[in-house]
N, C-alpha and C positions, 0 to 999 in steps of 0.2 A: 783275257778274262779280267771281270772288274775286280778290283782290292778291294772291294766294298762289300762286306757281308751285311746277310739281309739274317737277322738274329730274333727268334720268337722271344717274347717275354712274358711270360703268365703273370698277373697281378695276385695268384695266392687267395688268402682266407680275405672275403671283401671287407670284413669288418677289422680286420689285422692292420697290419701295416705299410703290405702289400701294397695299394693303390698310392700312398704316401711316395715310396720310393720310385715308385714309376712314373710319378710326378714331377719329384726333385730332379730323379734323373734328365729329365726331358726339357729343365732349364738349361741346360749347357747344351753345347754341340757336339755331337758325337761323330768320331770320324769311320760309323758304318748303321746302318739302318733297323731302326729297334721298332718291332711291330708288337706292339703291346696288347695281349687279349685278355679281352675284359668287356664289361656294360660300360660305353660310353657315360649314362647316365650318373654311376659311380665314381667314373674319374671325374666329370664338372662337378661332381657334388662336393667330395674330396680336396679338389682343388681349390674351391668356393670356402671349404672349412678352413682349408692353407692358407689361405690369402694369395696364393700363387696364380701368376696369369698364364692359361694353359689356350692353345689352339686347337682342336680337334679333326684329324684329316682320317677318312675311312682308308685301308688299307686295299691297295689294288695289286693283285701279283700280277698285271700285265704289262706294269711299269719297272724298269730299270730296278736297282736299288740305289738308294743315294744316300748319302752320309745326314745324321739328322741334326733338325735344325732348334736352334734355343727358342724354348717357349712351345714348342708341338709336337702332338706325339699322335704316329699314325697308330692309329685301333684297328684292331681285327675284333667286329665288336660278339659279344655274350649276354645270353639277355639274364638278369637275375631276376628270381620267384619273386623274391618280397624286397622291399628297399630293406638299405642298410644304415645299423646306425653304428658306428664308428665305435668299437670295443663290446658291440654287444653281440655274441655268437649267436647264429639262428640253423637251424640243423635246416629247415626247407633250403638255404640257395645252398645245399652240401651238393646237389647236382649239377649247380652252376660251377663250382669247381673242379670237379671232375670233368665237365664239358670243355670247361680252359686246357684241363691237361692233353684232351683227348684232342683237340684242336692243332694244335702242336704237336702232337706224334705222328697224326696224319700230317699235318703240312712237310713233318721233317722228313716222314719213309715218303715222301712224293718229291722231295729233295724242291718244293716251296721255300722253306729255311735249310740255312746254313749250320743253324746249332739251335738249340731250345735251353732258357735261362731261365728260372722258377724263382719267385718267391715264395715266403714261406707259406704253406698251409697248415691247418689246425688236424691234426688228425682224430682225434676225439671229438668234434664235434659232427665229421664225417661218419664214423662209425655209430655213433647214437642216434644220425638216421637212418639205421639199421642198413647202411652199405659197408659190405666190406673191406676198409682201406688199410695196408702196411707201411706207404708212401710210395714217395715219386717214384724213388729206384724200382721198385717191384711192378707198380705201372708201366712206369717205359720199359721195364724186360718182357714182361707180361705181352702188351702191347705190341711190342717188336720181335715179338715169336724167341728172346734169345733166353738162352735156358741158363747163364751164368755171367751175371756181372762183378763188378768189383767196385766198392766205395774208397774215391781217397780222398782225402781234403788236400788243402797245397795253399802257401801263402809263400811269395818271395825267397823267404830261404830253408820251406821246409816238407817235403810232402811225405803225407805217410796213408796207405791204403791198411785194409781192416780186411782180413781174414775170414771174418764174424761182424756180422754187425748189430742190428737191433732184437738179442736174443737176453733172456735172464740168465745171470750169470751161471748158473748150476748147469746148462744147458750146454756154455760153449764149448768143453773138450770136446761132449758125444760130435761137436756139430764139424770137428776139426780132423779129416780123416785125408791121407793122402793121396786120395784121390783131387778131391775138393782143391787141394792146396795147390796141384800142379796145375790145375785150373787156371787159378787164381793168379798162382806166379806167372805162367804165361801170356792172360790178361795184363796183367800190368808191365811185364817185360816189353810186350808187344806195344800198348797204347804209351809208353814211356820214349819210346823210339821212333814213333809211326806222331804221336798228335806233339810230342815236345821235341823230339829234332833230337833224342840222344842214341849216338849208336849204338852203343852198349852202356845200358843203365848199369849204374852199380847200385846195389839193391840189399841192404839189412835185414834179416828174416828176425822177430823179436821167438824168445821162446813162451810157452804159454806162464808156466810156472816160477815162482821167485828163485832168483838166481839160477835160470834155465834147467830148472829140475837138481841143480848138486849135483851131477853125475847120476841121477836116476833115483837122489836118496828125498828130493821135494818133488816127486812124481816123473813118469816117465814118458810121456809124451812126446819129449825134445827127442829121446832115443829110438822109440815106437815109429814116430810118424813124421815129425817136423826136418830131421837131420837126414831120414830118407829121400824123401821129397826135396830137400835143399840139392843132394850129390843127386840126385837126375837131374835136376836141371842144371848142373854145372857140367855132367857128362855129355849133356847137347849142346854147351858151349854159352851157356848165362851166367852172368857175372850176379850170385845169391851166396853169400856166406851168414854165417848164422848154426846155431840161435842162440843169438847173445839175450845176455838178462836187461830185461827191459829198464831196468831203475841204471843202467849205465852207457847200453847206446847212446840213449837222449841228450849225451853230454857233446857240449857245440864242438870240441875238437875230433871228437870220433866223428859227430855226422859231416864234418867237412870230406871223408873218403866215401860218401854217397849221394844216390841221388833221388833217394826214394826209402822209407823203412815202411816195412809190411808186420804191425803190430798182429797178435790173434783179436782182439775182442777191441770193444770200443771205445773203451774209458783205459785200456791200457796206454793207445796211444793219444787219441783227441786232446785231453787233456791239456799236456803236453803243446802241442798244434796251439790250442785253442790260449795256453797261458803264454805263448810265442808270438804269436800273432792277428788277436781278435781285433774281430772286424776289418782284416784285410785278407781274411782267410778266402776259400773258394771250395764248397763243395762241388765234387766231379764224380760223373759215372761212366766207369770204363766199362769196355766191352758191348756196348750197345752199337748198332750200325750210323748213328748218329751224333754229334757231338750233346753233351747237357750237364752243365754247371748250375749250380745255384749258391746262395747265401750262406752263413754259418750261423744263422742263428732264427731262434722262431718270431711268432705273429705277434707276440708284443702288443697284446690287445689297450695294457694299458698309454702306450705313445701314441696308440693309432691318432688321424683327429689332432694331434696337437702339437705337430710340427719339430717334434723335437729327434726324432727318429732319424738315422744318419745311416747315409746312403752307399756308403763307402765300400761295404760288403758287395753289395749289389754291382756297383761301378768294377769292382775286382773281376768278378762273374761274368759281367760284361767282356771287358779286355780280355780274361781266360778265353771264354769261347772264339772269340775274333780270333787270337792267335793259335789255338789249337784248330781250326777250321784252316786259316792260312797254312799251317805248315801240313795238313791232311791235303790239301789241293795243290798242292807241291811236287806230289810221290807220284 
């Protein structure tokens, strides 16, 4: 089998920053093959805004995969409604990205790619044309028939998956029931061991409420629902202790005894993540039959177009999926 992963890459919201990164990326060489989908016509234009010199090669699944080459970037092309002007939203090509997405979930459930890596999309400007979108994770669950995934981010020395994710805050206890959570922990138990090579994750459960409920006197949750769910899954042999209060986990000598903390909601942990290590972070969606990373951060309407926008996220997302696909074709 070749080491060479063959890795979709969605270029995102076309007037975002999306086509920018999948530009800069495609000057260097990369040591596995990045088929980027997208309107050709928007990457020469883009690139033409850059000043960057780009090659354009249509994307052939009957050839090999090969490691890419500086200065060209094979297309899986998309055509857009209307042209684009660089920071200015237009709700018509909201189909054209959705077409990206959907492009890539079939390639990857027909096992075409190796993993699917996203830029960022606009999600409001999606739903104002009157489609109904929550984002990517809920697309490729959606999509790939699976009825429960998990968000985690991860950068070099830190990952933490979410319980809860894009919910108002009033909402997240109802959303937190112990059913959901052994879900969730098994999800990540599982893809922690199975796409990162560890055999027994050790894993941080946070609790929902300050200082994990007081003993029941700051809410009771930790005792209800979160400490039950932890002793199942330690009675079937997972290494999940918890739930510690979240304003003290996060301290670098405690997360040295793990390999993963599973905050409830998303601004408990991201934060955190994000004040650790932005722009080498790596959004990941566990539980799905396919690998898919993407970026940490959004569409950045105002860099689009001006060169200043840094790729570095993207390049993380990259090497994630490479290596979580390698160590999944291992087992």
């Amino acid at each position: 089998m070749s080491n060479v992963r063959r890795i979709a890459l969605t270029a995102g919201e076309p007037a975002g920053i999306g086509p920018d990164l999948c530009i800069k990326l495609a000057q260097s060489v990369q040591p596995n093959e990045i088929v980027v989908i997208a309107d050709p016509i928007l990457l020469q234009q883009r690139a033409d805004e850059l000043g960057l010199p780009i090659a354009l090669m249509q994307f052939d699944p009957n050839v090999p995969a090969e490691p890419g080459v500086a200065g060209r970037i094979v297309y899986l092309p998309c055509e857009l409604a209307e042209k684009v002007v660089a920071g200015q939203l237009s709700t018509a090509n909201a189909p054209y990205v959705l077409k990206t997405l959907q492009t890539a979930l079939d390639g990857c459930l027909t096992n075409t790619f190796d993993a699917v890596v996203t830029a960022p999309v606009h999600k409001g400007v999606i739903n104002d044309a009157q489609v109904a979108f929550s984002g990517h994770t809920e697309f490729f669950a959606d999509g790939a028939g699976v009825e429960k995934v998990v968000m985690m981010l991860a950068t070099p020395e830190l990952r933490v998956a979410l319980a809860t994710t894009h919910l108002p805050l009033r909402d997240v206890a109802d959303a937190i029931t112990q059913e959901s959570l052994l879900k969730i922990m098994q999800i990540l138990s599982d893809s922690l061991q199975h796409d990162f090579g560890l055999k027994l994750p050790r894993i941080a459960v946070c609790g929902l409420n300050p200082h994990a409920g007081e003993g029941g006197h700051l809410g009771t949750e930790e005792q209800s629902t979160i400490e039950p769910a932890i002793k199942s899954m330690q009675q079937q042999g997972y290494d999940f202790t918890g739930p510690w209060p979240a304003d003290t986990i996060f301290v670098k000598s405690r997360l040295a005894d793990y390999d993963a903390v599973l905050a409830m909601y998303h601004d408990q942990g991201l934060p955190v993540l994000k004040h650790q290590g932005f722009g080498d972070a790596v959004n990941i969606t566990l539980g799905l039959p396919f690998i898919r990373t993407s970026v940490d951060h959004g569409t950045a309407l105002d860099l689009a177009g001006t060169g200043k926008a840094s790729s570095t996220s993207l390049q993380a997302a990259i090497n994630m999926a490479a290596t979580m696909s390698s160590n999944k074709s291992m087992l």
